[in-house]
C-alpha positions, 0 to 999 in steps of 0.5 A: 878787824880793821875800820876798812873792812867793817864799813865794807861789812855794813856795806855789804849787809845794806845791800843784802838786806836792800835785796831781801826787802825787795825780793819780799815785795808783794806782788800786785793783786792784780796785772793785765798787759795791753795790746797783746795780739790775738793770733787764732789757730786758723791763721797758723794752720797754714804756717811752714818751718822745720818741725811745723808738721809736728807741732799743734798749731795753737803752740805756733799760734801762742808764740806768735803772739808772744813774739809779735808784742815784743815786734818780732815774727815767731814763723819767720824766725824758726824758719831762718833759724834766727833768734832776737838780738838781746833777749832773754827766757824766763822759762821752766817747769814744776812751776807755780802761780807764783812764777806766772803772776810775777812775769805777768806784774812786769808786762811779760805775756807767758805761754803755757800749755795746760791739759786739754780739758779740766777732767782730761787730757788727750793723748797722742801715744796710746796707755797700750803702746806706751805700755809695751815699754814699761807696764802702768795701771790703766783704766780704759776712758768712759765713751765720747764721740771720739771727734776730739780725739782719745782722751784720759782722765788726768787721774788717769794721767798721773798713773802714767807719769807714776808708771814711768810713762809721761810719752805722748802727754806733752807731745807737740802734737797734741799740746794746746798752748794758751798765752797768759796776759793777767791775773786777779787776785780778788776774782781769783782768775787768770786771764789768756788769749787761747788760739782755738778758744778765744782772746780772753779767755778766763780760768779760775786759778784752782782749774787752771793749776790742776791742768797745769800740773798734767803738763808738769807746769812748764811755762815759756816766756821769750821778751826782750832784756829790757823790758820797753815801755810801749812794746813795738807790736802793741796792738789798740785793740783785740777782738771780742770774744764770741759766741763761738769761743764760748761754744768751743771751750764748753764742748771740750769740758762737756767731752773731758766730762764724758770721758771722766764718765759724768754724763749728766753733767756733761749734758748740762753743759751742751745744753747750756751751750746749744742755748748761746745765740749765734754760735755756727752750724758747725759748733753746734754740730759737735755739740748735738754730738757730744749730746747724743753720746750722753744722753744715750749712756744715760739710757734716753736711747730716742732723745740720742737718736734725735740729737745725732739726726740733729748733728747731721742736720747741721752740718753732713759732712763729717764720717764719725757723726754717721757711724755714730748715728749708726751706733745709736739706731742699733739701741731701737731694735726695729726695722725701720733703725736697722735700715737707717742705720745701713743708710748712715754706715754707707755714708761715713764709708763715702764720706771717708775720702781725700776730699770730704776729709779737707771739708772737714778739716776747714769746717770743723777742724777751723779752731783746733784737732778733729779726728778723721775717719780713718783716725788722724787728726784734722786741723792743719794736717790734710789728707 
């Protein structure tokens, strides 16, 4: 071997070896980007582009974001069919913490999409129609208001996936996207902006990883190639969080709870939330229901009564609340119940019309999906 060609051999093991020692570089054990924009799902509800009518407007709203910190606008873009000059994806599936906290460690927000709750998930296509395709074992949900919508377990989820049936599990209509901005190693949590849940949201790395996976651990992340010191759509501040987020993400454990059939705990964590002060009318409207519905399969038939008569107090407009009650009043077996009940079956009826629908879908469907009367999902679809 020549004298050239073993200087060019050391060369070359140098640079191996220099990337090697930097591909080993511990990641820091901890990282939070600034000035990320929070765009909430009402601001999206609203918002047109092709396939907008099929996609759940916290995807849109989670994109935005992401967009608008690097100064560019995700709406305006899909509806020119534009992409940014020079930028990159850092993007997959079957993805790790790992892949998460190293985007995070370079200043790149991610958009993930996990399942809908940490017990369950929901579903747009349902078990029987996907088994029309191929069969797949399936267990029926344990009872939920259905406000939120059908939901399965995410065992449930993964008999589908083994089955051969992941259709209607990632759907853009149903999949709620969150934006990650950090983690902490030491407090093992990662940090999110959630359009229907609230700037900064907290998730502990084993929650989040177990709904992760539901989704097959996809994750997203569209940033300039270099990546800019101070990002042009860095804002000075974001909003706190309220009362109002918190009540939103312990409704929908409380409803994964229920549908996972652990009542009791579910009531624990509607208790706990009815407790927070200041959350809306309209919060605690869907807590008292989701209330009602535990506490009635835990046999405390009066106490279910009295949470639904309360739901309704808070706000009256919402059919499923009325059939619900109507439900309930049937477990007391008098006279007095049975006319009440009439009475709320004939108000979900009036209630079921074009008009009562939009209230609903602006009131209750303000932050994320609430189903109709007839079954469809209000937010930013209307009637």
């Amino acid at each position: 071997m020549t004298k050239t060609n073993l200087i060019r051999l050391a060369g070359a093991a140098c640079l191996l070896l220099a990337a090697a020692a930097l591909a080993e570089e511990p990641l820091p054990s901890k990282a939070y980007i600034e000035g990320v924009p929070f765009v909430p799902y009402h601001d999206m509800r609203a918002a047109t582009f092709p396939d907008s009518g099929v996609v759940n407007p916290s995807l849109t709203a989670a994109a935005q974001m992401m967009y608008g910190f690097w100064g560019a606008d995700f709406v305006a873009m899909a509806r020119d069919k534009a992409r940014p000059a020079d930028w990159v994806s850092s993007s997959g599936e079957n993805g790790t913490l790992a892949d998460l906290k190293a985007l995070l460690a370079r200043g790149i927000p991610v958009q993930v999409a996990p399942s809908t709750t940490p017990d369950a998930q929901r579903l747009y296509m349902t078990p029987k129609l996907c088994a029309q395709f191929k069969p797949v074992p399936y267990a029926s949900p344990h009872p939920a208001s259905g406000a939120l919508g059908e939901m399965i377990t995410l065992r449930a989820v993964e008999e589908l996936r083994a089955g051969g049936c992941g259709v209607g599990l990632n759907d853009s209509v149903i999949v709620a996207s969150k934006l990650l901005i950090g983690y902490d190693d030491e407090r093992q949590v990662l940090t999110m902006h959630d359009p229907s849940l609230g700037p900064g949201l907290e998730l502990g790395y084993a929650e989040f990883e177990r709904m992760w996976r539901a989704t097959e651990s996809r994750y997203w992340g569209q940033h300039p190639r270099t990546i800019p010191a101070v990002p042009a759509g860095r804002v000075p501040d974001v909003r706190a969080r309220t009362p109002d987020d918190q009540a939103g993400l312990m409704l929908f454990r409380a409803y994964g709870l229920e549908v996972a059939g652990d009542y009791l705990q579910a009531e624990r964590v509607l208790r706990e939330a009815l407790a927070l002060e200041g959350t809306s009318a309209t919060r605690r409207h869907l807590l008292k229901l989701e209330l009602a519905v535990s506490l009635n399969e835990t046999g405390r038939c009066a106490e279910a009564i009295d949470a639904a008569r309360g739901a309704n107090a808070e706000f009256d407009g919402y059919a499923i609340a009325h059939r619900v009650l109507a439900q309930l009043l049937a477990c007391s077996g008098d006279r007095a119940a049975a006319k009440e009940a009439k009475r709320e079956l004939a108000r979900a009826k009036a209630l079921c019309n074009a008009e009562a629908q939009r209230g609903v879908a602006d009131e209750l469907g303000r932050d994320f999906h609430v189903m109709g009367c007839q079954g469809e999902m209000l937010g930013w679809y209307r009637p």
